[in-house]
N, CA, C and O atoms as a DFTB+ gen file, in Angstrom:
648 C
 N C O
     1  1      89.157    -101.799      10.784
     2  2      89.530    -103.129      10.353
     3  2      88.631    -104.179      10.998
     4  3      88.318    -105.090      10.232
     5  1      88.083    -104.263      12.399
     6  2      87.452    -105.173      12.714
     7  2      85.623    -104.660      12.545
     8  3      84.795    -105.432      13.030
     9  1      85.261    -103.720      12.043
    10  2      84.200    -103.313      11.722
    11  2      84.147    -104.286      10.588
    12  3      83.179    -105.043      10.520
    13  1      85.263    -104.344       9.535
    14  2      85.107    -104.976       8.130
    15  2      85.489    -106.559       8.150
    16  3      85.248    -107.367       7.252
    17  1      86.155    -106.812       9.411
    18  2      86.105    -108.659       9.311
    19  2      84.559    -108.835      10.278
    20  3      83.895    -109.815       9.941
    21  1      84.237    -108.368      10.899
    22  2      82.710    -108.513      11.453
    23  2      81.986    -108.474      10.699
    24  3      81.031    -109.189      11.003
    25  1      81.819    -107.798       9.395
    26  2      80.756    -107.428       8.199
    27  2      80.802    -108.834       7.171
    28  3      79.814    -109.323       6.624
    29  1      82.197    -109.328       7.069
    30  2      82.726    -109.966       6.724
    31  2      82.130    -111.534       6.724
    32  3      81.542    -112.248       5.912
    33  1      82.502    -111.629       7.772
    34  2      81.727    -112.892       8.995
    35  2      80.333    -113.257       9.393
    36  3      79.692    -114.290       9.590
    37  1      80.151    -112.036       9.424
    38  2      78.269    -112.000       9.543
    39  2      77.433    -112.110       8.482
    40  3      76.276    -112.301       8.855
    41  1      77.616    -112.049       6.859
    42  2      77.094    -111.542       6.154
    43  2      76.326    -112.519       5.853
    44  3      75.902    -112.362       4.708
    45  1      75.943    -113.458       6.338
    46  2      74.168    -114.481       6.248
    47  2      73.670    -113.706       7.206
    48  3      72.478    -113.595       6.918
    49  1      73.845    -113.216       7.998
    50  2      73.322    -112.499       9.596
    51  2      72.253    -111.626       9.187
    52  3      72.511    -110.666       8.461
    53  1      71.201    -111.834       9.535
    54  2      69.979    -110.506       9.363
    55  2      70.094    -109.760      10.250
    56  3      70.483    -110.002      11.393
    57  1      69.497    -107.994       9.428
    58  2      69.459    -107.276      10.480
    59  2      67.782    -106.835      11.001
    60  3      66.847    -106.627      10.228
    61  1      67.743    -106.786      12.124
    62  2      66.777    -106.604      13.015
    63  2      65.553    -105.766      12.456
    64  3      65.966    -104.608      12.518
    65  1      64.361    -105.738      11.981
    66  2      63.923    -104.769      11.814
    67  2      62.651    -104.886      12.236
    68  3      62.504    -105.801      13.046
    69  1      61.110    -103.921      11.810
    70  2      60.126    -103.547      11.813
    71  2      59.328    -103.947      10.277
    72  3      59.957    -103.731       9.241
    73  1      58.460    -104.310      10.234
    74  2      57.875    -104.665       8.990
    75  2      56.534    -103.847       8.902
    76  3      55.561    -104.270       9.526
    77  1      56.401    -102.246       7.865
    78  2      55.593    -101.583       8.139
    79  2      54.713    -102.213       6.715
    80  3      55.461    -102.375       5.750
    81  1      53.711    -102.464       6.547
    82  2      53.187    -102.811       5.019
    83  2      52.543    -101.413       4.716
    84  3      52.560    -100.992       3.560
    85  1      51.936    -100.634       5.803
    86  2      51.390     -99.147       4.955
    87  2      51.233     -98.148       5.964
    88  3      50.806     -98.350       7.101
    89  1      51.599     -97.072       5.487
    90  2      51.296     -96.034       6.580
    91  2      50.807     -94.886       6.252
    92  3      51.557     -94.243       5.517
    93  1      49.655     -94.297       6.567
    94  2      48.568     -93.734       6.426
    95  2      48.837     -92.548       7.451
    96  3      49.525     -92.831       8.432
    97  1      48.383     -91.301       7.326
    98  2      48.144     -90.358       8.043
    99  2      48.701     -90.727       9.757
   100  3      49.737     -90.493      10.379
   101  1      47.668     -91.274      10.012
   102  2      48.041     -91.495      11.357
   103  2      47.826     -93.118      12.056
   104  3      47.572     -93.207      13.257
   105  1      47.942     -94.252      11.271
   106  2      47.682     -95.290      11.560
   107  2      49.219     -96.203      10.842
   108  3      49.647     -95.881       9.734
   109  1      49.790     -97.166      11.558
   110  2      50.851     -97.426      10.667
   111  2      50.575     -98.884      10.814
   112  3      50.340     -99.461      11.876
   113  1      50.628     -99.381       9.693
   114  2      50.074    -100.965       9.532
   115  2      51.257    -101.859       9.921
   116  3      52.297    -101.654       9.294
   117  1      51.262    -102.537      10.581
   118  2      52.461    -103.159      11.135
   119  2      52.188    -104.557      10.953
   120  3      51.087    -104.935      11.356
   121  1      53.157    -105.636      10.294
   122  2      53.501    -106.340      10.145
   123  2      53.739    -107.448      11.133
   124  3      53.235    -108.565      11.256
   125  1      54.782    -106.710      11.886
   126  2      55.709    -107.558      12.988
   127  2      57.052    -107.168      12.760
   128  3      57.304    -106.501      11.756
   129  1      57.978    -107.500      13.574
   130  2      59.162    -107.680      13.957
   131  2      59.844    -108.768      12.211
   132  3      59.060    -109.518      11.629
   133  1      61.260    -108.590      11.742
   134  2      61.727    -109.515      10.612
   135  2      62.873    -109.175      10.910
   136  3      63.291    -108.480      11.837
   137  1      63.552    -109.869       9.804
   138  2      65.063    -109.879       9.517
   139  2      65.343    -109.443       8.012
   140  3      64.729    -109.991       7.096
   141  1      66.126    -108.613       7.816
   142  2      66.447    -107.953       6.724
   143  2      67.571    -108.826       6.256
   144  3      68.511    -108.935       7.042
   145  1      67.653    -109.548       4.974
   146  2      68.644    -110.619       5.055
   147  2      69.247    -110.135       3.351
   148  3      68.838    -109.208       2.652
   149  1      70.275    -111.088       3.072
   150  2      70.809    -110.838       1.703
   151  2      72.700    -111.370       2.092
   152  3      73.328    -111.839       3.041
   153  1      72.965    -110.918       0.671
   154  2      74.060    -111.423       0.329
   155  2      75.465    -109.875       0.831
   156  3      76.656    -109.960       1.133
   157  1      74.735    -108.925       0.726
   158  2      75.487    -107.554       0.566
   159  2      76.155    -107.662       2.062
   160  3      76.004    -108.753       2.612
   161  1      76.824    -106.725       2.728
   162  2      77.099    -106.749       3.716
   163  2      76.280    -106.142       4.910
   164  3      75.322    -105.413       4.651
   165  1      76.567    -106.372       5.990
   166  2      75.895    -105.757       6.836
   167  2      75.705    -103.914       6.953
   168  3      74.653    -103.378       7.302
   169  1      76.704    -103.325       6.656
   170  2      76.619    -102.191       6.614
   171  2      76.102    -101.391       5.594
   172  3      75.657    -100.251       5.735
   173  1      76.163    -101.908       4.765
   174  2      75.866    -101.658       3.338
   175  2      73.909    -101.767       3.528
   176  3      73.123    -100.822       3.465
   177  1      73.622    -103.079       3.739
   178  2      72.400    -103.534       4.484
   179  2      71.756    -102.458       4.772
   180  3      70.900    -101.849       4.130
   181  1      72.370    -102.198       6.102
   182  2      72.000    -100.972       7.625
   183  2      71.578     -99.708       6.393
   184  3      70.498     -99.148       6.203
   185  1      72.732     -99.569       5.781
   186  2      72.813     -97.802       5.089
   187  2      71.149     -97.999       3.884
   188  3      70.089     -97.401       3.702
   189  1      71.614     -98.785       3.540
   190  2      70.140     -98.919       2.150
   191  2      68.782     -98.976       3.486
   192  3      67.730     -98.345       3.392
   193  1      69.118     -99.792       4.541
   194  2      67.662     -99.678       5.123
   195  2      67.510     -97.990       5.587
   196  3      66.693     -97.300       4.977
   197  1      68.053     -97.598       6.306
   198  2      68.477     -96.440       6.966
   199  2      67.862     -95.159       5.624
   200  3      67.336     -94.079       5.889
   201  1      68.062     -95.560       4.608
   202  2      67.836     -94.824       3.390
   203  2      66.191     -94.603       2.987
   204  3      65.499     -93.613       2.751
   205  1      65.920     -96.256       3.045
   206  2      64.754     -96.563       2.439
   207  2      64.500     -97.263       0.961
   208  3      63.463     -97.442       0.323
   209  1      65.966     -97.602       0.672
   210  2      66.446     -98.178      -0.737
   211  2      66.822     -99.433      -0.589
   212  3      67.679     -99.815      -1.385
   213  1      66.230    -100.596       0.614
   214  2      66.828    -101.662       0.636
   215  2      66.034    -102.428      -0.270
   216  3      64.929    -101.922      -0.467
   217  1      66.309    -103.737      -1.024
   218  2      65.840    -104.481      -1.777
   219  2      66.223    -105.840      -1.322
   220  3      67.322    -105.977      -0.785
   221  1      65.448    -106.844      -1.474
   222  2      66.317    -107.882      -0.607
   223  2      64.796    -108.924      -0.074
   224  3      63.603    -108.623      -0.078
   225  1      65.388    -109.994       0.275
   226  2      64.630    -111.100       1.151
   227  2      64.095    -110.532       2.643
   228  3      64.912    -109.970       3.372
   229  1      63.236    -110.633       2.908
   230  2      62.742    -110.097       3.999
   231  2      62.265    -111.104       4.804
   232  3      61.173    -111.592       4.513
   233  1      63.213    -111.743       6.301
   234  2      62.416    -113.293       7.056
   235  2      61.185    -112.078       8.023
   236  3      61.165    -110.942       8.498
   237  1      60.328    -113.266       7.858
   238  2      58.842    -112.361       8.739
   239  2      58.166    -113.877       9.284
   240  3      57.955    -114.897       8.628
   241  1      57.923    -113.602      10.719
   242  2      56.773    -114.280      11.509
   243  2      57.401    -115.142      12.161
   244  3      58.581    -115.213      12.507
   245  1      56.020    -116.178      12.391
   246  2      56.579    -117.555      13.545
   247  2      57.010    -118.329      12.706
   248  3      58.015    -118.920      13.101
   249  1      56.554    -118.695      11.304
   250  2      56.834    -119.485      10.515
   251  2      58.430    -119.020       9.610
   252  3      58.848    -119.594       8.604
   253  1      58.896    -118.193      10.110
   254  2      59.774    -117.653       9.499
   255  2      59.927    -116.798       7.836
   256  3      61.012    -116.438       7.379
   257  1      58.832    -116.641       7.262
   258  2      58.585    -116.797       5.454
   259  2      59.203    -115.741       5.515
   260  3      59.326    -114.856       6.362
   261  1      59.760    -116.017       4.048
   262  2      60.803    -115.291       3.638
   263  2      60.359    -114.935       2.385
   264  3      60.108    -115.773       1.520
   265  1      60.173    -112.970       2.128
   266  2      59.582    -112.441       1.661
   267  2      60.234    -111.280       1.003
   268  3      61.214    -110.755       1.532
   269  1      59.649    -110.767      -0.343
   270  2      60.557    -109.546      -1.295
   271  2      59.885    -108.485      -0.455
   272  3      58.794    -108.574       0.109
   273  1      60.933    -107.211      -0.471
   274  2      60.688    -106.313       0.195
   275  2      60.097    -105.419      -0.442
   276  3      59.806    -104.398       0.180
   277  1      59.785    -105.509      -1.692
   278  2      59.165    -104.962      -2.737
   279  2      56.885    -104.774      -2.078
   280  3      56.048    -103.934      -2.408
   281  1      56.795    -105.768      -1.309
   282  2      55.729    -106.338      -0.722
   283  2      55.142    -105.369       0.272
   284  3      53.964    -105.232       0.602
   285  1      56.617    -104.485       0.829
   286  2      56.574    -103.347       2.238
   287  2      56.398    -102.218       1.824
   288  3      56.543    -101.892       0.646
   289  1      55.964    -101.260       2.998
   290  2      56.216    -100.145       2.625
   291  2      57.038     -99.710       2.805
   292  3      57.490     -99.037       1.878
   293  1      57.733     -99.762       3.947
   294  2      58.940     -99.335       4.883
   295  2      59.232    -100.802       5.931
   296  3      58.391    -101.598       6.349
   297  1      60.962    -100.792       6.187
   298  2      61.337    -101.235       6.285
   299  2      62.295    -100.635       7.561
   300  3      63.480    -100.891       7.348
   301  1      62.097     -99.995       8.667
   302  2      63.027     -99.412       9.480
   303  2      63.675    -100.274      10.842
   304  3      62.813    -100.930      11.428
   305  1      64.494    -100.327      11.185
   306  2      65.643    -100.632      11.560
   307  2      64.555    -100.622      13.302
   308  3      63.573     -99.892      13.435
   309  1      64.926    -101.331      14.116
   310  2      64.241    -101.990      15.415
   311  2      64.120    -100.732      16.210
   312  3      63.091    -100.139      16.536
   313  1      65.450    -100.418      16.479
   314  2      65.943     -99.071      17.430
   315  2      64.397     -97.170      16.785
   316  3      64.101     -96.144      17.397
   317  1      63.905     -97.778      15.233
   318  2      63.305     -96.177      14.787
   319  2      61.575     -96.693      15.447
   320  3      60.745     -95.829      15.166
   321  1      61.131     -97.587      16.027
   322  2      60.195     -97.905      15.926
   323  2      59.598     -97.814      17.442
   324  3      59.377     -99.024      17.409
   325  1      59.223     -97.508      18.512
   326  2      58.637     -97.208      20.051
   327  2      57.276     -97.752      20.111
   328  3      56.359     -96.982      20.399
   329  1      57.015     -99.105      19.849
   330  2      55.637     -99.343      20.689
   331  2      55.584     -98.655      22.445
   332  3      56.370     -98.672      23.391
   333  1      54.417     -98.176      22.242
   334  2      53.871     -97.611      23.336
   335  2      53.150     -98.288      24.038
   336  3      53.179     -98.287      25.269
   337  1      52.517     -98.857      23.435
   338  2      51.142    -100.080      23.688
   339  2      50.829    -100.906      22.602
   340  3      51.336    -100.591      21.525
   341  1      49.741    -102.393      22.664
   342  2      49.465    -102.530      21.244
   343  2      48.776    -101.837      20.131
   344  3      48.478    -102.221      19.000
   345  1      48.576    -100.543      20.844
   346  2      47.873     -99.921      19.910
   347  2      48.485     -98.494      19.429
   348  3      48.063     -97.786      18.515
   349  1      49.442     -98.292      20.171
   350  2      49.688     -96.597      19.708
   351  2      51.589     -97.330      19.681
   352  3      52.096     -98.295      20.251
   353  1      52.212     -96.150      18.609
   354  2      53.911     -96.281      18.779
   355  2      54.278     -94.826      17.955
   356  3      53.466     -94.030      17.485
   357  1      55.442     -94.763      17.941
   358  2      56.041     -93.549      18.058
   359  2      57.241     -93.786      16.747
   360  3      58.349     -94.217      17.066
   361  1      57.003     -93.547      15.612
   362  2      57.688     -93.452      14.129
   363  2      58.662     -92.102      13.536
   364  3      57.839     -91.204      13.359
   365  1      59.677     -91.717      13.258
   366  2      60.047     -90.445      12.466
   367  2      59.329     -89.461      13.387
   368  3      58.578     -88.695      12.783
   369  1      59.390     -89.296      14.789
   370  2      59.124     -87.684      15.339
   371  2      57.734     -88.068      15.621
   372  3      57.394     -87.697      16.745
   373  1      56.810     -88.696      14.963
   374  2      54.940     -88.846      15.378
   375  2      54.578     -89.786      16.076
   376  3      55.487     -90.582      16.312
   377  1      53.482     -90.057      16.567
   378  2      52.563     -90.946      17.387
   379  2      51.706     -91.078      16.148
   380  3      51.450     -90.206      15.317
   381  1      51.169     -92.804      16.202
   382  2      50.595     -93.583      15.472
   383  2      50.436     -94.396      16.098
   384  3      51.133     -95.012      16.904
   385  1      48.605     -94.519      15.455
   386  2      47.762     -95.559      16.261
   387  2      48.356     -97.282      15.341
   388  3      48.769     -97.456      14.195
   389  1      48.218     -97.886      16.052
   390  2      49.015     -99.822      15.070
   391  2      47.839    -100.235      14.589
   392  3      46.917    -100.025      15.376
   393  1      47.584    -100.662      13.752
   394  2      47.312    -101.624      13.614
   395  2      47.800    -103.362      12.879
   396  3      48.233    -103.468      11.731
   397  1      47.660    -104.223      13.558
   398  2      48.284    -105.143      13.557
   399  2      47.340    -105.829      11.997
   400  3      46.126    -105.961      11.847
   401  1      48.840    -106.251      10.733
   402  2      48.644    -107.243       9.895
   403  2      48.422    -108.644       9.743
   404  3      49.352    -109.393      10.043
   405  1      47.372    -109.116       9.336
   406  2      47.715    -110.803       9.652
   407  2      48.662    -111.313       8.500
   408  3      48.939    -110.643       7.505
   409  1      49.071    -112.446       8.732
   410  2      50.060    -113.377       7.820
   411  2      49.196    -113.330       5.918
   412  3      49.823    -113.339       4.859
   413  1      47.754    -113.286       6.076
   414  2      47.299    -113.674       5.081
   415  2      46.884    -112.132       4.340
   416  3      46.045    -112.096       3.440
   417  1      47.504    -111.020       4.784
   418  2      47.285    -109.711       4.101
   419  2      48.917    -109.541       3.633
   420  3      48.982    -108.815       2.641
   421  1      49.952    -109.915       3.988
   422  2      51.626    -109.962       3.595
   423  2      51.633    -109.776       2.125
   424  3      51.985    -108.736       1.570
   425  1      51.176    -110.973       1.462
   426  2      51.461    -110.648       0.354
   427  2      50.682    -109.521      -0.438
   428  3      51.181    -109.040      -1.455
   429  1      49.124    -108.993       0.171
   430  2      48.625    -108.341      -0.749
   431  2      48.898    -106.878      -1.059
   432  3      49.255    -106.089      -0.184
   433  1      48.725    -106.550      -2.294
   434  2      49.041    -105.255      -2.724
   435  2      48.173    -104.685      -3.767
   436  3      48.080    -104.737      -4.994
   437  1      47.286    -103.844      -2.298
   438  2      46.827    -103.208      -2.529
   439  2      45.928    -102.133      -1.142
   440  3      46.366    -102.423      -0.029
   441  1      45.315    -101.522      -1.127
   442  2      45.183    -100.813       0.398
   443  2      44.834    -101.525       1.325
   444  3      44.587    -102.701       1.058
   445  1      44.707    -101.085       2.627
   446  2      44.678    -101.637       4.172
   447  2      43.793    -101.068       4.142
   448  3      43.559    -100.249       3.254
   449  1      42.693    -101.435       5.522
   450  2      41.964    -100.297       6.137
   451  2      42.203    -100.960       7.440
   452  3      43.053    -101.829       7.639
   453  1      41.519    -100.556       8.160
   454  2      41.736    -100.909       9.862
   455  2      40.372    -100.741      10.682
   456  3      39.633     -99.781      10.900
   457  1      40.356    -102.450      11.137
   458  2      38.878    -102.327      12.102
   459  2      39.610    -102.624      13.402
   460  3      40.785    -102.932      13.606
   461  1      38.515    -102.431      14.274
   462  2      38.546    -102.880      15.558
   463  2      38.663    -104.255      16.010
   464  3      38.572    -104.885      14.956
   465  1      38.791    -104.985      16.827
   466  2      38.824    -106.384      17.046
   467  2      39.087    -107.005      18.355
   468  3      40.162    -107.287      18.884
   469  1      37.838    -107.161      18.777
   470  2      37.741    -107.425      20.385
   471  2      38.843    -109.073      20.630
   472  3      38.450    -109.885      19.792
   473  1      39.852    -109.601      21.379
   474  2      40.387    -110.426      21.712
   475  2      40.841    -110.487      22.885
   476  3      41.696    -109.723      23.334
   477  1      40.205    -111.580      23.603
   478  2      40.636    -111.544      25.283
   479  2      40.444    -110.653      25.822
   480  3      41.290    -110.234      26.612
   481  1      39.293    -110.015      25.628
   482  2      38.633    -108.978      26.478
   483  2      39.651    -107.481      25.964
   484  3      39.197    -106.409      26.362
   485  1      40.829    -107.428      25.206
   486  2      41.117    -106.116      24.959
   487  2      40.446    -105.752      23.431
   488  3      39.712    -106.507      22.793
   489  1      40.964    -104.185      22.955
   490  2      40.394    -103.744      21.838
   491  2      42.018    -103.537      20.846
   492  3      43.103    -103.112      21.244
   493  1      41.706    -103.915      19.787
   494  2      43.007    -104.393      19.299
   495  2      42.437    -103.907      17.638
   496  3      41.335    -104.183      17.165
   497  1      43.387    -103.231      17.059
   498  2      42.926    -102.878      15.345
   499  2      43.258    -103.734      14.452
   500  3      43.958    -104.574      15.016
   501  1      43.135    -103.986      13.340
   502  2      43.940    -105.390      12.837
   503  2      43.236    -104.749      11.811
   504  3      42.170    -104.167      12.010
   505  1      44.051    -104.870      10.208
   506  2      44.163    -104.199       9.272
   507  2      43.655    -105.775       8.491
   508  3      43.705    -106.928       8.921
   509  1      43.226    -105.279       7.341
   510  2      42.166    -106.138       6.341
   511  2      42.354    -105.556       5.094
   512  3      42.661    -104.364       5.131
   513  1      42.250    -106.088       3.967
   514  2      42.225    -105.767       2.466
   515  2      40.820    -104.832       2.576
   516  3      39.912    -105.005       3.388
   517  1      40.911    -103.626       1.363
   518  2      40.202    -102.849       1.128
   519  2      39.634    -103.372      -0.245
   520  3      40.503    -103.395      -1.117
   521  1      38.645    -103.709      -0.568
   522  2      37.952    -104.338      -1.670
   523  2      37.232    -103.697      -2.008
   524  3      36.764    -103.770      -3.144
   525  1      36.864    -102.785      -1.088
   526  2      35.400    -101.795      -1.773
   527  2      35.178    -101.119      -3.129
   528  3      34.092    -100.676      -3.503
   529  1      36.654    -101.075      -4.029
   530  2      36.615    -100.903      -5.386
   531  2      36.264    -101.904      -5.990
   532  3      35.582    -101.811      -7.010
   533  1      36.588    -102.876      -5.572
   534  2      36.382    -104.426      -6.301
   535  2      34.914    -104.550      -6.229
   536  3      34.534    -104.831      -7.366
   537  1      33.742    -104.459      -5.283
   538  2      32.480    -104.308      -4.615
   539  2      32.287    -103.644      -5.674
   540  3      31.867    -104.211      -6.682
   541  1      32.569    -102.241      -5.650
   542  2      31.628    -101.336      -6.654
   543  2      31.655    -101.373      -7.924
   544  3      30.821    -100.666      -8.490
   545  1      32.793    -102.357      -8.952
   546  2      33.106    -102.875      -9.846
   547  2      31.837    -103.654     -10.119
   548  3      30.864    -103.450     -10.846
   549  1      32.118    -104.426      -9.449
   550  2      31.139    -105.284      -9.389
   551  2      29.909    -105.308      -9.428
   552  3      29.371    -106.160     -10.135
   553  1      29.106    -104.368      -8.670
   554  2      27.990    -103.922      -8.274
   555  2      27.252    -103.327      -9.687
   556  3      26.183    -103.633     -10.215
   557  1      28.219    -102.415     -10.035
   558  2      27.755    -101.619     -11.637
   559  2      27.612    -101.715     -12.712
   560  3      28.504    -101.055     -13.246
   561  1      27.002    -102.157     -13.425
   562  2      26.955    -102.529     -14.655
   563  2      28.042    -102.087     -15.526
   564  3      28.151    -100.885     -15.285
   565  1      29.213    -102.532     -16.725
   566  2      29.853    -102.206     -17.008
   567  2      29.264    -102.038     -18.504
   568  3      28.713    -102.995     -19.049
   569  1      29.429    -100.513     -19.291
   570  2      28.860    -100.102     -20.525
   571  2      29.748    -101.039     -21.793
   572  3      29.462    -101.091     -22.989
   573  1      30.662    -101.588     -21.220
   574  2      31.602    -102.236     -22.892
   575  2      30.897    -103.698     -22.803
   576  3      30.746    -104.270     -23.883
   577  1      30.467    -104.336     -21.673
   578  2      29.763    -105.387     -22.073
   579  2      28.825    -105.438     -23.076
   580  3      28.011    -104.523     -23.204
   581  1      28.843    -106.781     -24.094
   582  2      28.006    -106.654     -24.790
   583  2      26.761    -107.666     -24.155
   584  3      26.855    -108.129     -23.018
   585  1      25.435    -107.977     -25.164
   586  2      24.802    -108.804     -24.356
   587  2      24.965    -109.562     -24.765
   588  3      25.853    -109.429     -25.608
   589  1      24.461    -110.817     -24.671
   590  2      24.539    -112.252     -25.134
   591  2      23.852    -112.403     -26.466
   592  3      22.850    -111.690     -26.444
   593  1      23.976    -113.065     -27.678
   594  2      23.495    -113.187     -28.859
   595  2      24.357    -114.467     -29.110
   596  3      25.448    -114.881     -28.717
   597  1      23.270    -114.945     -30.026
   598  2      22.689    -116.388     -30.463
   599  2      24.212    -116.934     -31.644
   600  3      24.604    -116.299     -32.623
   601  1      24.554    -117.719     -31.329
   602  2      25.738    -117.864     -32.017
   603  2      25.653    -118.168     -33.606
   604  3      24.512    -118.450     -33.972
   605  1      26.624    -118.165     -34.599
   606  2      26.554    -117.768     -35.982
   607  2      26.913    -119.030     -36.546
   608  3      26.857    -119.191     -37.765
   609  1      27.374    -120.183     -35.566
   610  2      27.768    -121.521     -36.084
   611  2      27.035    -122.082     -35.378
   612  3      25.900    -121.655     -35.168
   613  1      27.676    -123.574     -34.643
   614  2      26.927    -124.733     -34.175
   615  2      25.606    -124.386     -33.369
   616  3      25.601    -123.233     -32.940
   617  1      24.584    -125.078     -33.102
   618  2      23.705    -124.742     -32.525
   619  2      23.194    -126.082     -32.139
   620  3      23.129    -126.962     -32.997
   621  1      22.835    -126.302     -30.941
   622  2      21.685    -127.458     -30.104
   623  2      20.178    -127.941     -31.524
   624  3      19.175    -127.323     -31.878
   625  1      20.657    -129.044     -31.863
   626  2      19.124    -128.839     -31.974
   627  2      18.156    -129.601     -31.104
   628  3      18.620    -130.193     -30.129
   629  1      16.568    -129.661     -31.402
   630  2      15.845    -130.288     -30.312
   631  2      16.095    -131.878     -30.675
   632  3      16.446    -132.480     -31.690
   633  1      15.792    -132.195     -29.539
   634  2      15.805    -133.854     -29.587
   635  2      14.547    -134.873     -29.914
   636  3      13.639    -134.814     -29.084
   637  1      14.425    -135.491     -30.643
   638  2      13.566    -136.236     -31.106
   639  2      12.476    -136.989     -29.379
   640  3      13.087    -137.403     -28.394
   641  1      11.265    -136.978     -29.439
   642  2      10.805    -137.745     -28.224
   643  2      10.723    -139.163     -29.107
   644  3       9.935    -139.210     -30.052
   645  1      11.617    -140.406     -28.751
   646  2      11.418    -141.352     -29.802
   647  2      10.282    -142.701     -28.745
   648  3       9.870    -143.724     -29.293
């Protein structure tokens, strides 16, 4: 009974979580720290995160933005997550190296990769959009282009030297 007037009471209340945007073999792209928020109840909340089926507003950062969870990859609960250091933490049973997301990769969707990044004298990974498809798009000539040809209506004509 007081499990369900607490659920009750709380239910603007976010719950605590981890904001993973991608996780790769052995590197897990980390976000930051958020709040798992919504209208449902808290337990209900907990169980869909706990699942991996939560859907919902997601608060993230200093600025607080409030974000679809549709955006994440995973979404796990504060207590599943063991930073070790800023660079290594401990996920589902494994060790994984972090690398840290900036604010301006949140919304994107599409792959991470992860460089190095010297700050204040430490070595720190920090994850970046992968474009290199976009690059090689680009780079290659595409066969459905056609070429340019001389149009079948209006046309420039020359100008008189008066």
């Amino acid at each position: 009974m007081l499990e369900w007037l607490q659920d009750r009471l709380s239910r603007q209340q976010g719950i605590a979580i981890w904001v993973v945007k991608q996780l790769d073999d052995t590197t897990l792209h980390l976000c930051g720290k958020g709040m798992a928020e919504g209208t449902e109840r808290m337990s209900r909340r907990r169980r869909a995160l706990a699942r991996g089926t939560f859907v919902g507003p997601v608060r993230i950062g200093e600025h607080h933005e409030v974000l679809h969870s549709d955006l994440f990859a995973r979404l796990p609960l504060r207590s599943e997550i063991h930073l070790i250091d800023e660079g290594e933490a401990e996920y589902a049973g494994r060790r994984y190296h972090v690398s840290w997301v900036p604010e301006r990769c949140w919304r994107f969707q599409g792959p991470l990769i992860s460089q190095p990044q010297r700050n204040d004298g430490k070595l720190r990974f920090v994850s970046h959009e992968d474009v290199a498809a976009i690059r090689e798009k680009a780079a290659t000539p595409n066969a459905s282009t056609t070429p340019p040809r001389q149009s079948d209506g209006w046309s420039l004509a020359k100008r008189d030297d008066d």
